[in-house]
MIKOLDO-16915 format. One line per 10 residues: their letters; for each residue x, y, z of N, C-alpha, C. Coordinates in nm, 3 decimals. Atoms other than C-alpha are relative to their C-alpha. Example, Ala and Ser with C-alpha at 12.3 -4.5 7.8 and 13.67 -1.06 7.14 Angstrom:
// MIKOLDO-16915
AS> 0.089 -0.119 0.000 1.230 -0.450 0.780 0.090 0.120 0.000  -0.082 -0.119 -0.006 1.367 -0.106 0.714 -0.077 0.109 0.073
***
This chain:
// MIKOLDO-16915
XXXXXXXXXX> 0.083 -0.119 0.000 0.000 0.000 0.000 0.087 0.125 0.000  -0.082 -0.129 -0.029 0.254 0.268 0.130 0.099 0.013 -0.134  -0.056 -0.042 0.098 0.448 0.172 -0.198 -0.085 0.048 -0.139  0.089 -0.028 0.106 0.188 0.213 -0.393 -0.042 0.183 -0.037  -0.006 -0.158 -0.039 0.132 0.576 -0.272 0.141 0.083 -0.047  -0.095 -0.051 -0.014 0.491 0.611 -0.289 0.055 0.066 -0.173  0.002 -0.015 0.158 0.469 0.538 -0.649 -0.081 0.124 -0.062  0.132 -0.037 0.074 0.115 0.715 -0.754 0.102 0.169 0.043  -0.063 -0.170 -0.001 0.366 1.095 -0.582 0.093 0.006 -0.065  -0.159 -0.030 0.097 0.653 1.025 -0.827 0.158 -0.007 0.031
XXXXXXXXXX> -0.095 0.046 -0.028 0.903 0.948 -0.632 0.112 -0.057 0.013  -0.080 0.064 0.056 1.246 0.843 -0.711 0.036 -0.128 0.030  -0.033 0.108 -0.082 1.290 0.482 -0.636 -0.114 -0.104 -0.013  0.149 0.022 -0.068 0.913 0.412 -0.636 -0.080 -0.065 -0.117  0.089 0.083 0.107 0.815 0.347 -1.002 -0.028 -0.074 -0.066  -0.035 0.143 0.061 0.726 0.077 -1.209 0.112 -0.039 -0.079  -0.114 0.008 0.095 0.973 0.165 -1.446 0.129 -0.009 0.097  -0.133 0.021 -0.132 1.239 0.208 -1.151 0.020 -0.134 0.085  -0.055 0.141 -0.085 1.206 -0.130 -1.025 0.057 -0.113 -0.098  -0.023 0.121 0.107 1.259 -0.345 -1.354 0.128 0.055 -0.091
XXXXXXXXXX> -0.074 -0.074 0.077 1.512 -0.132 -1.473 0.126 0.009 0.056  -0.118 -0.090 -0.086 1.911 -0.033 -1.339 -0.001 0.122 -0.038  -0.023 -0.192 0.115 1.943 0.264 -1.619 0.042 -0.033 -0.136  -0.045 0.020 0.169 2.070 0.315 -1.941 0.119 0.033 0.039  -0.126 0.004 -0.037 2.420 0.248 -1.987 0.063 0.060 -0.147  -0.094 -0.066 0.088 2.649 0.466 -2.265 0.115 -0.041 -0.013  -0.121 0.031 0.041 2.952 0.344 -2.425 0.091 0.084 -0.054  -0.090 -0.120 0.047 3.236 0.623 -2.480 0.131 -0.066 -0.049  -0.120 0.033 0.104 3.550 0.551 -2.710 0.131 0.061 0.089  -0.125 -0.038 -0.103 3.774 0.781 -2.462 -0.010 0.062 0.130
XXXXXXXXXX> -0.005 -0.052 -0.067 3.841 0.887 -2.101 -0.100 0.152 -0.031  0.058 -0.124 -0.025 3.757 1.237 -2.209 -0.124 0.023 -0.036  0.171 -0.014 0.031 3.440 1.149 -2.395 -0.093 -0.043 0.126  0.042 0.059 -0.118 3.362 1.003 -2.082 -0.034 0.143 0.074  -0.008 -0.125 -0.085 3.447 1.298 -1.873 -0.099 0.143 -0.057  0.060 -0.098 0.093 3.271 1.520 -2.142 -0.135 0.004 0.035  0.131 0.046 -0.043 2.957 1.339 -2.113 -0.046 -0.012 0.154  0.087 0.007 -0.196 2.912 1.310 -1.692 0.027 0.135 -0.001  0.032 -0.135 -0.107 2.984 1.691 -1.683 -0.106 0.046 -0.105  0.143 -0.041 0.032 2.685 1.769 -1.948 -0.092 -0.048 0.055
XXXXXXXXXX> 0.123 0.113 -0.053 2.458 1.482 -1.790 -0.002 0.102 0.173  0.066 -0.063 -0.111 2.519 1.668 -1.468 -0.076 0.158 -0.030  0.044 -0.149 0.057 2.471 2.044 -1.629 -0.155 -0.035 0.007  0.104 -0.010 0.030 2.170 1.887 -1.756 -0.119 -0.063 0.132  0.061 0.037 -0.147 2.031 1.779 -1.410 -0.023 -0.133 0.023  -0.068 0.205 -0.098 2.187 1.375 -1.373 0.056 0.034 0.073  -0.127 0.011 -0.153 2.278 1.337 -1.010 0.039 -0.132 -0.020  0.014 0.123 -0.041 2.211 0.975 -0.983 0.120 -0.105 -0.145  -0.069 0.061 0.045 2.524 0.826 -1.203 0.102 -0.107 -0.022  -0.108 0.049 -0.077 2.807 0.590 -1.197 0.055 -0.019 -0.160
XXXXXXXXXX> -0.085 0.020 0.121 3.103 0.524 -1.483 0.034 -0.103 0.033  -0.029 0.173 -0.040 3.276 0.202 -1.522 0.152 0.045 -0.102  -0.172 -0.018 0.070 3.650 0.241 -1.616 0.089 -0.146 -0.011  -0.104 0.131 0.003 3.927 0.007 -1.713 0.112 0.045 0.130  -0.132 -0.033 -0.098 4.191 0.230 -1.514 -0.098 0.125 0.066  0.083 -0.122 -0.064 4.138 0.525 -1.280 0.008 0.138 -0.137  0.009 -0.148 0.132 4.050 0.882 -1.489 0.016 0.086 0.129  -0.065 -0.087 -0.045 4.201 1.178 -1.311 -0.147 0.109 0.007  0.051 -0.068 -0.014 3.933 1.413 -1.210 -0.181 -0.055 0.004  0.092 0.031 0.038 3.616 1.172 -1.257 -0.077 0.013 0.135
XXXXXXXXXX> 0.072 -0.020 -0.114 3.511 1.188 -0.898 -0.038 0.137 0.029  0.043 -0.159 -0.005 3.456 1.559 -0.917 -0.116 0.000 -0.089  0.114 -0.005 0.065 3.284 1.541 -1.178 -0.113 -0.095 -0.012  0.086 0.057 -0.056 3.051 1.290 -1.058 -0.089 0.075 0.088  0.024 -0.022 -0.152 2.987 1.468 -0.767 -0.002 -0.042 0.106  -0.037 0.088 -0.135 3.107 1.230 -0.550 0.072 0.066 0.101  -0.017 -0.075 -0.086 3.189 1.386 -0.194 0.174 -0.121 0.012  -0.178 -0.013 -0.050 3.574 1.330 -0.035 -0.027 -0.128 0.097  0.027 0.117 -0.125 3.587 0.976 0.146 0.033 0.039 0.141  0.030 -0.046 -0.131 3.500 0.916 0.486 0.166 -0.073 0.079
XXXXXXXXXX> -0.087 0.138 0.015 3.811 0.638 0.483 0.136 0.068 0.127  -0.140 0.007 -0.064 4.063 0.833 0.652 -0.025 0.078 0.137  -0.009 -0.047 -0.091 3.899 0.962 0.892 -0.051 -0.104 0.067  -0.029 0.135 -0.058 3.819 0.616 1.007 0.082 -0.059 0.065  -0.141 0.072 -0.048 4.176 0.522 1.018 0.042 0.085 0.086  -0.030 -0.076 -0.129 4.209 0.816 1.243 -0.022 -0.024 0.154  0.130 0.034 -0.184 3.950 0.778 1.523 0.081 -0.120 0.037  -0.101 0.177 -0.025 4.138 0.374 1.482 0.091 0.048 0.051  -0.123 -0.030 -0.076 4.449 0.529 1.514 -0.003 0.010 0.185  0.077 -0.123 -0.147 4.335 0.755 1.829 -0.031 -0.115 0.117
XXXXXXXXXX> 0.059 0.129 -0.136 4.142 0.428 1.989 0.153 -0.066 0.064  -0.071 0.124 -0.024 4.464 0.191 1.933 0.098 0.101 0.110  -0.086 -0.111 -0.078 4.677 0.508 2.104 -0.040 0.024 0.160  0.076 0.006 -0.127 4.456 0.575 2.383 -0.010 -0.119 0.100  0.049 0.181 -0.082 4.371 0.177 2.452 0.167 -0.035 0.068  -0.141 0.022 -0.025 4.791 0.129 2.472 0.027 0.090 0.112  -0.032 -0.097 -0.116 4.835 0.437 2.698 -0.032 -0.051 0.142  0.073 0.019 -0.125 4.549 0.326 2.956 0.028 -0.117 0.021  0.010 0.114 0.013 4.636 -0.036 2.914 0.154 -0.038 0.124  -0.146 -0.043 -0.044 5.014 0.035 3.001 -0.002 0.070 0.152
XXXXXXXXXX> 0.012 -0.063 -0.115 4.919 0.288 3.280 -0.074 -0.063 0.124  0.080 0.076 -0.082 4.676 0.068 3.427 0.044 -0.136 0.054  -0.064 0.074 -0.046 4.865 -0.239 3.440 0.144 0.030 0.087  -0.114 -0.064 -0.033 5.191 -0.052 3.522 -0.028 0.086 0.163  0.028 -0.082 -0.119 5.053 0.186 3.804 -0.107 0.003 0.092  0.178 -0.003 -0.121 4.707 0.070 3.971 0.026 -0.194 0.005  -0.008 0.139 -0.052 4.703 -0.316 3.915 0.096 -0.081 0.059  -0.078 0.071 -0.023 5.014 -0.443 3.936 0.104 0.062 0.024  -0.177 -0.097 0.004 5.305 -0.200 4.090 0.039 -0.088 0.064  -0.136 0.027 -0.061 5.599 -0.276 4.147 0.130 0.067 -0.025
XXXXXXXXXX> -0.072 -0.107 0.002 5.853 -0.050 4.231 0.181 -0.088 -0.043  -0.149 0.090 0.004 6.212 -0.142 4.129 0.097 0.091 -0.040  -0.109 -0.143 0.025 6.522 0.110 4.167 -0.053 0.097 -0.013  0.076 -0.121 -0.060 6.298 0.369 4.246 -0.040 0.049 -0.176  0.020 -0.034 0.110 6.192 0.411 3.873 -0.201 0.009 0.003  0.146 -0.024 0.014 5.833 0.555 3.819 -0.095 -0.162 -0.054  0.134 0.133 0.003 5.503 0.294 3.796 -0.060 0.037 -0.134  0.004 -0.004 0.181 5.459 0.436 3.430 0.056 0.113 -0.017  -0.020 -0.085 0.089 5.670 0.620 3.208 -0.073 -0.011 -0.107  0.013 -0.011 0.118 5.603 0.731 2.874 0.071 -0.036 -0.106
XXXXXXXXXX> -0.162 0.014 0.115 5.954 0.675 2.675 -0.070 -0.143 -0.024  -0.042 0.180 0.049 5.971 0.263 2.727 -0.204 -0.031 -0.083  0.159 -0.002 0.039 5.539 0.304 2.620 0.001 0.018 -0.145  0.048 -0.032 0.159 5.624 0.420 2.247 0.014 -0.138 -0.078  0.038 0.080 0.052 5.667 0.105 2.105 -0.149 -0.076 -0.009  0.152 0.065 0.007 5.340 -0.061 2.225 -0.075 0.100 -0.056  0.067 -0.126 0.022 5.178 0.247 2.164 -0.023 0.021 -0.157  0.016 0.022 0.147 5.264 0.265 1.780 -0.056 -0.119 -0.028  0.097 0.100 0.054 5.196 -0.075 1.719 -0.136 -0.065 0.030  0.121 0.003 -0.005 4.865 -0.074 1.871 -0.069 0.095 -0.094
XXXXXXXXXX> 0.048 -0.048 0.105 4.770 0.229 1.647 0.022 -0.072 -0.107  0.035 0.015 0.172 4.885 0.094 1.349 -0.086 -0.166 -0.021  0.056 0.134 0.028 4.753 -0.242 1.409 -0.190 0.052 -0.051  0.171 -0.008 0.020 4.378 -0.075 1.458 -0.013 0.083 -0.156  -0.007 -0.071 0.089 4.440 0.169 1.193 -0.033 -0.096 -0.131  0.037 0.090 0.084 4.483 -0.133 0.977 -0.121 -0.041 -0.041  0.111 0.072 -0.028 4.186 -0.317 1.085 -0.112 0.118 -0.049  0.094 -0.111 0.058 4.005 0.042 1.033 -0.006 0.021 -0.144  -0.020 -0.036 0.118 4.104 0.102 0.711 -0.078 -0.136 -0.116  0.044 0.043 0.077 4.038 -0.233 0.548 -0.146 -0.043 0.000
XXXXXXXXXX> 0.179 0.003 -0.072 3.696 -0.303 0.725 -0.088 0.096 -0.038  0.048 -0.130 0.066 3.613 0.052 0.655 -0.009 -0.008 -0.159  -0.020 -0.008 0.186 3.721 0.001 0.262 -0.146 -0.098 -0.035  0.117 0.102 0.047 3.467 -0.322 0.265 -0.088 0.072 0.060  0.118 -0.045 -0.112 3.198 -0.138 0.473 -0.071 0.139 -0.163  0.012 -0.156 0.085 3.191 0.178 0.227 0.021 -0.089 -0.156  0.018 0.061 0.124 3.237 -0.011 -0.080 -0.106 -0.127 -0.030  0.088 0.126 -0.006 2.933 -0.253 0.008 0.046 -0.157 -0.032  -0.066 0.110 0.012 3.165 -0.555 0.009 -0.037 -0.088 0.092  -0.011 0.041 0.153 3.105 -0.833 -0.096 -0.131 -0.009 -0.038
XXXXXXXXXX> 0.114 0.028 0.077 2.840 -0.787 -0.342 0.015 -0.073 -0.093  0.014 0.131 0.069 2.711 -1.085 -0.494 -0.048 0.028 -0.145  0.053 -0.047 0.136 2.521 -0.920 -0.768 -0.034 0.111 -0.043  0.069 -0.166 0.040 2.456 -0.604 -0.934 -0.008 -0.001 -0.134  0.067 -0.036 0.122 2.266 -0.485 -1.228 0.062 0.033 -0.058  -0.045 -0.056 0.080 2.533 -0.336 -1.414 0.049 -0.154 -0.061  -0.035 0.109 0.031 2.598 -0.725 -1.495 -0.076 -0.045 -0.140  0.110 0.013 0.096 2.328 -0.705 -1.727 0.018 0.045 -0.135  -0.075 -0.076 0.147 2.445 -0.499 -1.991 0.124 -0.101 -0.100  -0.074 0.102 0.109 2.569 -0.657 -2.339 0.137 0.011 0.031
XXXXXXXXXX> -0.145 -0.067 0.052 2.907 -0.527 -2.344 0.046 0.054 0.212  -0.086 -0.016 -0.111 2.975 -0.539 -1.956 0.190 -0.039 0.005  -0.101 0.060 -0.049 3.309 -0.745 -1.971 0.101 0.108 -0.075  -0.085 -0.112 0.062 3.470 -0.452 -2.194 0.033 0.115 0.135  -0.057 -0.136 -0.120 3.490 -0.225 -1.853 0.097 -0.025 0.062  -0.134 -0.006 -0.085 3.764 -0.331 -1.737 0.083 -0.078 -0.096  -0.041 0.005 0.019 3.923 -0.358 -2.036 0.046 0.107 -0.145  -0.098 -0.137 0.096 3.947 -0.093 -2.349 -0.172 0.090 0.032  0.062 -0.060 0.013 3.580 0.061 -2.255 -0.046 0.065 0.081  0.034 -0.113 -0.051 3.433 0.391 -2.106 -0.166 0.017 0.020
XXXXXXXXXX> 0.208 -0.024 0.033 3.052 0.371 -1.991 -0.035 0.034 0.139  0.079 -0.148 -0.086 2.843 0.607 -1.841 -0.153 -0.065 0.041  0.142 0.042 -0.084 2.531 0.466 -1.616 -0.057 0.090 0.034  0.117 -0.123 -0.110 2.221 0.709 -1.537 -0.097 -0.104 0.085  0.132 0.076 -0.129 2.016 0.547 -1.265 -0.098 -0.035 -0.049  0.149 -0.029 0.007 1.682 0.465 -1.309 -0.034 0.064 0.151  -0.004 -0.067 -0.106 1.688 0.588 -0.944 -0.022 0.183 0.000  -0.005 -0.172 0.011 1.764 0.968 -1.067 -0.143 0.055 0.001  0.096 -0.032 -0.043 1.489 1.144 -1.005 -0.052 0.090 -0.189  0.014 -0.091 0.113 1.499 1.293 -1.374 -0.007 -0.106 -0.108
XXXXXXXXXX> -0.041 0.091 0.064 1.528 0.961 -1.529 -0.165 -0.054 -0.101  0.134 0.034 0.108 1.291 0.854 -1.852 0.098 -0.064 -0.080  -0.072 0.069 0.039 1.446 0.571 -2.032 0.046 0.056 -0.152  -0.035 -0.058 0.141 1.414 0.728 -2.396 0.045 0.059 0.002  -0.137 -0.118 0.012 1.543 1.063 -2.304 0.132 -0.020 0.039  -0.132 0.016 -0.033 1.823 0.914 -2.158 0.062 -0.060 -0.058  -0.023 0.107 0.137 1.875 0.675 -2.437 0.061 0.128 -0.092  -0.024 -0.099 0.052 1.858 1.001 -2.633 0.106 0.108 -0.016  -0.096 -0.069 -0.052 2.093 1.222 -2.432 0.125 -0.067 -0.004  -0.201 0.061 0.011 2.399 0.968 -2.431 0.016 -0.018 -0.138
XXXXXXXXXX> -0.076 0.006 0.107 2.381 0.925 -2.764 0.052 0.100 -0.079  -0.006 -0.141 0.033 2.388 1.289 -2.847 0.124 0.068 0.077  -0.144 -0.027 -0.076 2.699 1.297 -2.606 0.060 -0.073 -0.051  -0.100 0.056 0.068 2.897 1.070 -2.831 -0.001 -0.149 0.030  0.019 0.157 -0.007 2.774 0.699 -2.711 0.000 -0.071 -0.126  -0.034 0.039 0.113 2.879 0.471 -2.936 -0.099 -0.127 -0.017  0.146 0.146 -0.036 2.611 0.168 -2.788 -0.119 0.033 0.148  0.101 0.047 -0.078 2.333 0.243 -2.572 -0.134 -0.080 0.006  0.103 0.072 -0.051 2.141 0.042 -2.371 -0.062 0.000 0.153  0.075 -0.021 -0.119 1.865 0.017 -2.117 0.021 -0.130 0.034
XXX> -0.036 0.113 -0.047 1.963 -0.245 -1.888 -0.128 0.002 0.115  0.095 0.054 -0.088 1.707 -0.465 -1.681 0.086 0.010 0.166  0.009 -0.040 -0.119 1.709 -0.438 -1.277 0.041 -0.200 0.000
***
């Protein structure tokens, strides 16, 4: 019922055509036709996009509009924990649970502490970083719609293609059929969901 409603207000996400559908996918001949085409598709009001490269392209996440990963500030806070956890770990065993005084030398320094100390950050840092990489990259996905498309196995090897959502909120399969090919697509197609 509630999708039904959700559908009948237009909603991106919601319509019939948006559920049987991924998007239409564009085939570009070079990096820059690539790059050419996601910054008109956005001009022309595509948010909802994704490209499919063989190698990385130098500037394509801008022009996506993809925001600045969250990734390193992950490995920070990790850092920070594994730093903190070593400090209190050290101080707490060293000066409350278990003293013992010997040649009158303090119940915790700091100096003989930097070893544990680093390698507890970098250990979590690790653990942050690659956990974080699978977490943010929805890893592992078993299946996705861009599988669908004739000419998938060419992306990761001489070809350049440009995905509009059916998700986008601007999305109509013909005009978008229309619009990539008028940006220099050399094969589009509307790929099934």
């Amino acid at each position: 019922m509630a999708t039904s409603l959700l559908a009948r207000l237009g909603l991106p996400g919601f319509g019939k055509e948006t559920q049987k559908h991924y998007g239409v996918i564009g085939n570009f001949d070079t990096p820059e036709d690539l790059l050419r085409a996601i910054r008109t598709a956005r001009a022309a009001g595509y948010s909802k996009m994704e490209a499919y490269t063989p190698f990385p392209i130098h500037g394509i996440d801008e022009a996506l509009g993809e925001r600045r990963s969250p990734l390193g500030r992950i490995v920070i806070v990790c850092a920070m924990v594994g730093l903190t956890g070593a400090v209190l770990l050290q101080w707490w065993t060293g000066a409350v649970d278990y003293k013992l005084s010997i040649a009158g030398k303090p119940l915790f320094a700091l100096e003989p502490s930097v070893p544990i100390i680093f390698e507890l950050s970098v250990l979590l840092s690790a653990f942050g970083a690659v956990l974080g990489m699978f977490a943010l990259n929805k890893l592992p996905t078993y299946y996705h719609s861009f599988f669908n498309y004739t000419r998938a196995a060419g992306a990761s090897n001489d070809r350049f293609l440009l995905a509009v959502e059916a998700t986008d909120a601007k999305f109509n399969a013909e005009d978008v059929k229309t619009f990539l090919d008028s940006c220099g697509s050399r094969h589009t197609e509307l790929v099934e969901a």
